[in-house]
C-alpha positions in Angstrom: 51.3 -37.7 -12.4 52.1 -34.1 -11.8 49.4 -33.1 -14.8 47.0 -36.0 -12.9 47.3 -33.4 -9.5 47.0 -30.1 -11.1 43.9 -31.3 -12.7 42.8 -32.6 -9.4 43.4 -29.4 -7.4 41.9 -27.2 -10.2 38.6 -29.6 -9.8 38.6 -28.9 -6.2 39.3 -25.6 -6.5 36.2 -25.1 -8.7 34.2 -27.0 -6.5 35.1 -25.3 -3.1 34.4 -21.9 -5.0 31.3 -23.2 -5.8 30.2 -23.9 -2.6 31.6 -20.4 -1.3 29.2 -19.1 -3.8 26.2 -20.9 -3.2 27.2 -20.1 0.7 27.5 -16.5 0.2 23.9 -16.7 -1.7 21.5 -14.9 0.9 17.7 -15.6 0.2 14.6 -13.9 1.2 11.1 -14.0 1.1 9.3 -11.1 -0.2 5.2 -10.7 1.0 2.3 -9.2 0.2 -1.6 -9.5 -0.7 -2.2 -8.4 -3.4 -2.6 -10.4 -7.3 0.2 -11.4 -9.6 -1.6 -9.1 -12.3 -1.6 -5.6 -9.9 1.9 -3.4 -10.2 2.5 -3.7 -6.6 3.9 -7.5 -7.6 5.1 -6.6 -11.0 7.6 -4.3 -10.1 8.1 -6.3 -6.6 9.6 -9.0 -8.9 11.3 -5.9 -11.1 13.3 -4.9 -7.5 14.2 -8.5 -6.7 15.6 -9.2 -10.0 17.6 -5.7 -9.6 18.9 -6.2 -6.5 20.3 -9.4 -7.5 22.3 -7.5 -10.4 23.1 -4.7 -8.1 24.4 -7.2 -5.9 26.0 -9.2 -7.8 23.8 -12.4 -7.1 24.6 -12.3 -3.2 20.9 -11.6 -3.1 17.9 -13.9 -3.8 14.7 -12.3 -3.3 11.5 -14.9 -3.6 8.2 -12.8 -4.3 5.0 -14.4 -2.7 1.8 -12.7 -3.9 -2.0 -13.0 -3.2 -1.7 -13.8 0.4 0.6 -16.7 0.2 2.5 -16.4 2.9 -0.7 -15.6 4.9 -3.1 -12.0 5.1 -2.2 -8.9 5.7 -1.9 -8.9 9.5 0.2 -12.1 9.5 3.2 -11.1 7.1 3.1 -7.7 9.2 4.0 -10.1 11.9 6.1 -12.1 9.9 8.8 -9.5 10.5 9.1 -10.1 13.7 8.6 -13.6 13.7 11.2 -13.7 10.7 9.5 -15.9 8.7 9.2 -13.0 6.0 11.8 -10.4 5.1 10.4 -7.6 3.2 6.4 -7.0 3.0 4.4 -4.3 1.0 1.4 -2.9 3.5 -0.8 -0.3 3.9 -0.2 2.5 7.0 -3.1 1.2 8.7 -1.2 -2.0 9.7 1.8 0.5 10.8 -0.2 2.7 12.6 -1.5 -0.1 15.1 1.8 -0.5 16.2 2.2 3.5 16.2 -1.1 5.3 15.9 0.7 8.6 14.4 1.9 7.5 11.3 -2.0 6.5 10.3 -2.9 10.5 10.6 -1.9 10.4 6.1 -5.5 8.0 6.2 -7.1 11.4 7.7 -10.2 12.4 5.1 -8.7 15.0 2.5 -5.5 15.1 4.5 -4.2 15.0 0.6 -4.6 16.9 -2.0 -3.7 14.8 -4.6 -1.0 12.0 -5.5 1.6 14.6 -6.1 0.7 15.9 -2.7 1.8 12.0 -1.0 4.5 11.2 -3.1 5.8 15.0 -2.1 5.0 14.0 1.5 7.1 10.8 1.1 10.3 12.9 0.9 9.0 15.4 3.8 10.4 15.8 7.5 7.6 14.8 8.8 7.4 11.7 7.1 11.0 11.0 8.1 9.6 12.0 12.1 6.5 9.5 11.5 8.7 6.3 9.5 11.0 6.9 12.3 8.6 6.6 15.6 7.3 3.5 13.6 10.5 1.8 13.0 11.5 2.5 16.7 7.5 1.6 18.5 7.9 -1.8 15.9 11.1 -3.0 17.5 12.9 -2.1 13.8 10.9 -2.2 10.8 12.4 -0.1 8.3 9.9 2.0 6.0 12.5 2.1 2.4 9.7 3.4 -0.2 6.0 4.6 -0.4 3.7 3.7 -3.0 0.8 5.5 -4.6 -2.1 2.3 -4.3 -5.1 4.7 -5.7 -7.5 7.6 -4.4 -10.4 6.0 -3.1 -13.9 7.0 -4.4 -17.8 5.5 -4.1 -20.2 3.2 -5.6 -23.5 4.1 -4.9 -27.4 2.9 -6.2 -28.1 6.9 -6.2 -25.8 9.6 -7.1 -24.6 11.8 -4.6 -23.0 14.9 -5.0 -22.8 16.6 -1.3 -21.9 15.0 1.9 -25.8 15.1 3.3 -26.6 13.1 0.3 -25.1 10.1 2.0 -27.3 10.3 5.0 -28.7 6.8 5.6 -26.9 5.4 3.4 -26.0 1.5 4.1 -22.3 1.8 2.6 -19.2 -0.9 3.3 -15.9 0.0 4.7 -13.1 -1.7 5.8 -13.2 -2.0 9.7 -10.4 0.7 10.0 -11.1 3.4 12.1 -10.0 6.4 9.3 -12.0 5.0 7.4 -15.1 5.1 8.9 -15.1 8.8 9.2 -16.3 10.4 5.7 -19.0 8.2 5.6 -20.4 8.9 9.2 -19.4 12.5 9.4 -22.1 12.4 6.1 -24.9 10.4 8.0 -24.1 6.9 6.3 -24.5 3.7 8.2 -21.2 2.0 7.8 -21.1 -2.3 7.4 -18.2 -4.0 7.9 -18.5 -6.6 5.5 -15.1 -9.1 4.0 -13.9 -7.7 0.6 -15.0 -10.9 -0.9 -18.5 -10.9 -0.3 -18.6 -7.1 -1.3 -19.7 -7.6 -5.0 -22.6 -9.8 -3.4 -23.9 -7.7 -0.9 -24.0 -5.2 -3.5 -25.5 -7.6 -5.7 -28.6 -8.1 -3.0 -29.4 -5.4 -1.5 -27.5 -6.0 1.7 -25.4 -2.6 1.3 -26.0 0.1 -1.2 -22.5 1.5 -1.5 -19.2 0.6 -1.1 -15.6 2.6 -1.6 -12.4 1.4 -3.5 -10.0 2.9 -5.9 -11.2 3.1 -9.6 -8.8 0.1 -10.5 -10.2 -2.3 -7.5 -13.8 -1.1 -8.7 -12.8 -2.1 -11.9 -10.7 -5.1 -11.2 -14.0 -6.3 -8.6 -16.2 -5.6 -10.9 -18.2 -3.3 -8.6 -19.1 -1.3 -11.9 -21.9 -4.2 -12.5 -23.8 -3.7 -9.5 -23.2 0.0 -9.0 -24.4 2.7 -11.7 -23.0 5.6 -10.4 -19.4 6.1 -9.6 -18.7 9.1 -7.3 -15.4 10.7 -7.6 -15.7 11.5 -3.8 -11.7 11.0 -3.4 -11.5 11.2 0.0 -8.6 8.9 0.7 -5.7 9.3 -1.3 -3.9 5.3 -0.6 -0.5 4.4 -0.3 1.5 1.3 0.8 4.6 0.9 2.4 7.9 -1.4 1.7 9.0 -2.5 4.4 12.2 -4.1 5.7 12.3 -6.6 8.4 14.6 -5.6 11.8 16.9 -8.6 11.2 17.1 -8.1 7.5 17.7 -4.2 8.0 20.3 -5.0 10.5 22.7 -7.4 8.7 23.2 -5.5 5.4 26.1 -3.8 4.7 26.1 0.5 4.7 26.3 -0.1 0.5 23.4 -3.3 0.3 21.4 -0.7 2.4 21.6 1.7 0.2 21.3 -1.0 -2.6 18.2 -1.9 -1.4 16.6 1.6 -0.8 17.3 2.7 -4.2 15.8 -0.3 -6.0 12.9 -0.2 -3.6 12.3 3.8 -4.0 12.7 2.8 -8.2 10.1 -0.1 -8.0 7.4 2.1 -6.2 8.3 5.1 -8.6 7.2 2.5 -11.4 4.1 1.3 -9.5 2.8 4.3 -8.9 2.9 5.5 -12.5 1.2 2.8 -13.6 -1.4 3.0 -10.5 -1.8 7.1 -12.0 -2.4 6.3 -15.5 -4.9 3.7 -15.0 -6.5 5.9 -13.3 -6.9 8.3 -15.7 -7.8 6.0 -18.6 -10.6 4.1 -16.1 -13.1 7.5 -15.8 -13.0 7.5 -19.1 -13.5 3.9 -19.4 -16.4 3.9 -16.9 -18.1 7.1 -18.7 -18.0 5.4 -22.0 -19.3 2.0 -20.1 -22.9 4.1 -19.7 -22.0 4.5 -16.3 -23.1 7.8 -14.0 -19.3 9.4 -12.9 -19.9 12.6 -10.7 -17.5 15.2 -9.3 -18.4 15.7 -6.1 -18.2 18.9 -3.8 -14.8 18.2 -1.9 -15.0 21.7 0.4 -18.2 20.5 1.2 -17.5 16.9 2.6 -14.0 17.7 3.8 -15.9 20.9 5.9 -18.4 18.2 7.3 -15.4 15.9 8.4 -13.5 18.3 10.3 -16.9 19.5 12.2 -17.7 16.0 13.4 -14.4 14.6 13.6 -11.5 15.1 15.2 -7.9 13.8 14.8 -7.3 12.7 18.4 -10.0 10.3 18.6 -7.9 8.0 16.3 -4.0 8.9 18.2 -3.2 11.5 15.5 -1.9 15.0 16.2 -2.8 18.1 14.6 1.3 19.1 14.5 1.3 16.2 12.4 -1.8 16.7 10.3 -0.8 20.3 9.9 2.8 19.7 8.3 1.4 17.3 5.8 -1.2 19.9 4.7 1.3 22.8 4.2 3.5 20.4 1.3 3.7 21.9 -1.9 
């Protein structure tokens, strides 16, 4: 009888412990846009299997790529809605919410990636995450993300800002990135990235601008002979932490989280870098026209027709970020 109880107990023991465990088991959903195949979900899925071994399985992190949890303006508001926990978006969704922290989509604000990754780390950036976390009502900026240096696809080459005059060329319909192209003359479309590749295709626009890995990865290069190393966007995404989230973990799963998150976008961006490097080669090899461009010359043209104001940046702002070494 007494063996009969222990073995009893020790069952419910197990089973209650088991339960505490499943319990103490907190999971989240993880967004973002972009394909299973790009790093920023590769090493998404790296930094929720981490910080599940960091944390010793308290934490559960489900990744949803490729817009399943809905585009990018819904999981931005997921965060407040809590039906997402952690997103990966670019500053121009941050900067509707405060305008400042968009002044790093600025044309030539950057030198280089080395020059936004140092920027990352910067006072300023700290002053800008900051003002967004407190005009969003909490969202907590934990890493930065190099996405790519945008460039352009054109039917002509181009090699000087005047060389775009009249030119029909797509752009997203964010105000940044509007201004290269019409400080240079161009007529700007917003057309949806899907139909891009078609409107090339037809006539409909005869340019568009992307990083070299979405040219590639859009196939741009088969409707566009000459690839224009124009850089004047040097992209980056941010991780970001929900308000509710941020606010329950513990002063150590904080710094949990931050670490793995800072790790996971170290890894991304290297990747991002050295695709990069291997796609101009790629594209010259491929038959296809790749021209340096004059940078002094558009960036010279951009600050004479455009000015940081008109889109709620300051030149405090636009001035520390240029002074990083």
């Amino acid at each position: 009888m007494k063996l009969k109880l222990t073995t009893i107990l020790g069952a419910t023991v197990a089973v209650l412990a088991s339960a505490f465990a499943a319990q103490a088991q907190t999971v989240l959903k993880w967004a973002h846009v972009y394909e299973t195949s790009e790093p920023f979900h590769t090493e998404s899925v790296w930094a929720a299997e981490e910080i599940a071994k960091r944390t010793d399985g308290r934490y559960k992190i489900d990744v949803f790529p490729a817009s399943q949890l809905g585009k990018e303006a819904d999981i931005n508001q997921g965060l407040k809605l809590g039906t997402v926990d952690i997103i990966i978006s670019g500053s121009s969704f941050a900067s509707r919410e405060y305008p400042p922290i968009g002044v790093t989509y600025f044309p030539y604000i950057f030198r280089d990636p080395s020059h936004l990754i140092a920027y990352t780390k910067s006072d300023v950036f700290k002053k800008l995450a900051q003002g967004y976390e407190e005009a969003s009502g909490g969202n907590k900026i934990t890493a930065v993300t190099y996405y790519g240096t945008r460039h352009t696809t054109a039917n002509k080459p181009i090699e000087k800002c005047a060389d775009m005059a009249g030119l029909k060329i797509r752009v997203p319909d964010v105000p940044a990135y509007l201004a290269m192209p019409r400080a240079c003359g161009a007529n700007t479309t917003p057309i949806a990235f899907a139909e891009v590749y078609l409107a090339l295709q037809n006539g409909t626009v005869e340019a568009q601008e992307n990083p070299l890995t979405t040219i590639e990865a859009k196939k741009f290069y088969e409707v566009q002979k000459n690839i224009v190393l124009t850089g004047h966007i040097v992209d980056h995404l941010n991780t970001v932490v929900s308000p509710t989230l941020w606010s329950n973990l513990s002063d150590e799963d904080k710094q949990i989280f931050s670490e793995v998150m800072a790790e996971a976008a170290e890894r991304a961006t290297k990747i991002v870098e050295q695709r990069e490097q291997e796609l101009v080669e790629k594209f010259k090899a491929d038959g296809l026209t790749v021209t340096e461009v004059d940078k002094a010359d558009f960036e010279k043209t951009v600050m004479e027709k455009v000015t940081l104001e008109e889109f709620g940046y300051t030149k405090e702002d636009w001035e520390a970020i240029r002074a990083i070494q």
